[in-house]
N, C-alpha and C positions, 0 to 999 in steps of 0.2 A: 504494500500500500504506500511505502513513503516512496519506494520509485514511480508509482504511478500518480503522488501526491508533485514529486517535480517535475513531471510530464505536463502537467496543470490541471489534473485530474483531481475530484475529490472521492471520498469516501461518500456522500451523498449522490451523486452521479451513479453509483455502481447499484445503488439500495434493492432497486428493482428487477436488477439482474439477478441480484441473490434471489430476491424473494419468487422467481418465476425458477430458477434452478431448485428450491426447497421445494417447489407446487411439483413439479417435474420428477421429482426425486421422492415423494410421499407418493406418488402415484405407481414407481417403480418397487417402491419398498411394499407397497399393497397386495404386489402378487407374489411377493416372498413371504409375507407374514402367517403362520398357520392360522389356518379360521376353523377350530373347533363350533364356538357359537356365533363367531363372525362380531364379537365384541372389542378384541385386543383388536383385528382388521381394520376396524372401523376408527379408534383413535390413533390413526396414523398421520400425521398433520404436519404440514411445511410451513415453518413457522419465518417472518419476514425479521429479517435480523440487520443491522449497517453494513458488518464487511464481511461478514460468512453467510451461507445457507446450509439454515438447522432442519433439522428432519426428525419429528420426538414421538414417540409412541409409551404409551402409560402414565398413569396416573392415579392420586387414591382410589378413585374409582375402578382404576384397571392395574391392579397393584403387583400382575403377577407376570408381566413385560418383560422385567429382570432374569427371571426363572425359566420363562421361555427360549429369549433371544441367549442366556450363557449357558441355561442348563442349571440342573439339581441330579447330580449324581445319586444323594441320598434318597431322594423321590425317584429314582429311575426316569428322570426328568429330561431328556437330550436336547443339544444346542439346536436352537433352528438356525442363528447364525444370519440373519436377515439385513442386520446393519451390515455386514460386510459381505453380502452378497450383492444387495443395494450399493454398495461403496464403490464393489467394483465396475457393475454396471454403468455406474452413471458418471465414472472419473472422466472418459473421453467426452461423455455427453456435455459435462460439466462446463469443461476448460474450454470447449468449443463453446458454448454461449457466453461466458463470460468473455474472452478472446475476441468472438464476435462485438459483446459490448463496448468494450472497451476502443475498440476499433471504430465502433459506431462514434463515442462520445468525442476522440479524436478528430475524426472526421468535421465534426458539429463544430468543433475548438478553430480548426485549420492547422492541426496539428501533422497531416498524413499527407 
């Protein structure tokens, strides 16, 4: 970010590219998540953040995300391993919109 800050780029400029890379990416992580009652599936959410794009599933309501996505050995519980299945999917997806962004906002600057 601070090289793209001396480019003349800000962190606000990029907001939206994160936040359409997290929609993109909670969308991707949906069909890796197991749907027993299709409840953990359903709180999968791309959440709009300044300079990352979050992707979070669980909450007190859905408390048992943790157990699912690492595993309970003791439970005979196995990893589903969703974050980084989702991770690796969407790494080229990622950089490619962002890269494109950033390319966009350049452009808009007269920087390119």
């Amino acid at each position: 970010m601070r090289d793209l800050r001396s480019l003349g780029l800000e962190i606000d400029d990029l907001k939206n590219a994160f936040s359409r890379i997290a929609q993109v990416g909670a969308g991707v992580m949906v069909r890796y998540v197991p749907a027993r009652s299709g409840r953990l599936r359903g709180d999968v959410r791309g959440n709009r953040a300044k300079s990352k794009a979050v992707v979070t599933v669980g909450r007190a309501s859905v408390p048992y995300a943790g157990p699912i996505q690492w595993g309970w050995p003791k439970r005979n519980i196995r990893p589903a391993g969703f974050f980084e299945r989702t991770d690796a999917a969407m790494n080229p997806v990622a950089l490619r919109m962002l890269e494109d962004e950033i390319n966009r906002q350049s452009r808009k600057r007269g920087l390119s």
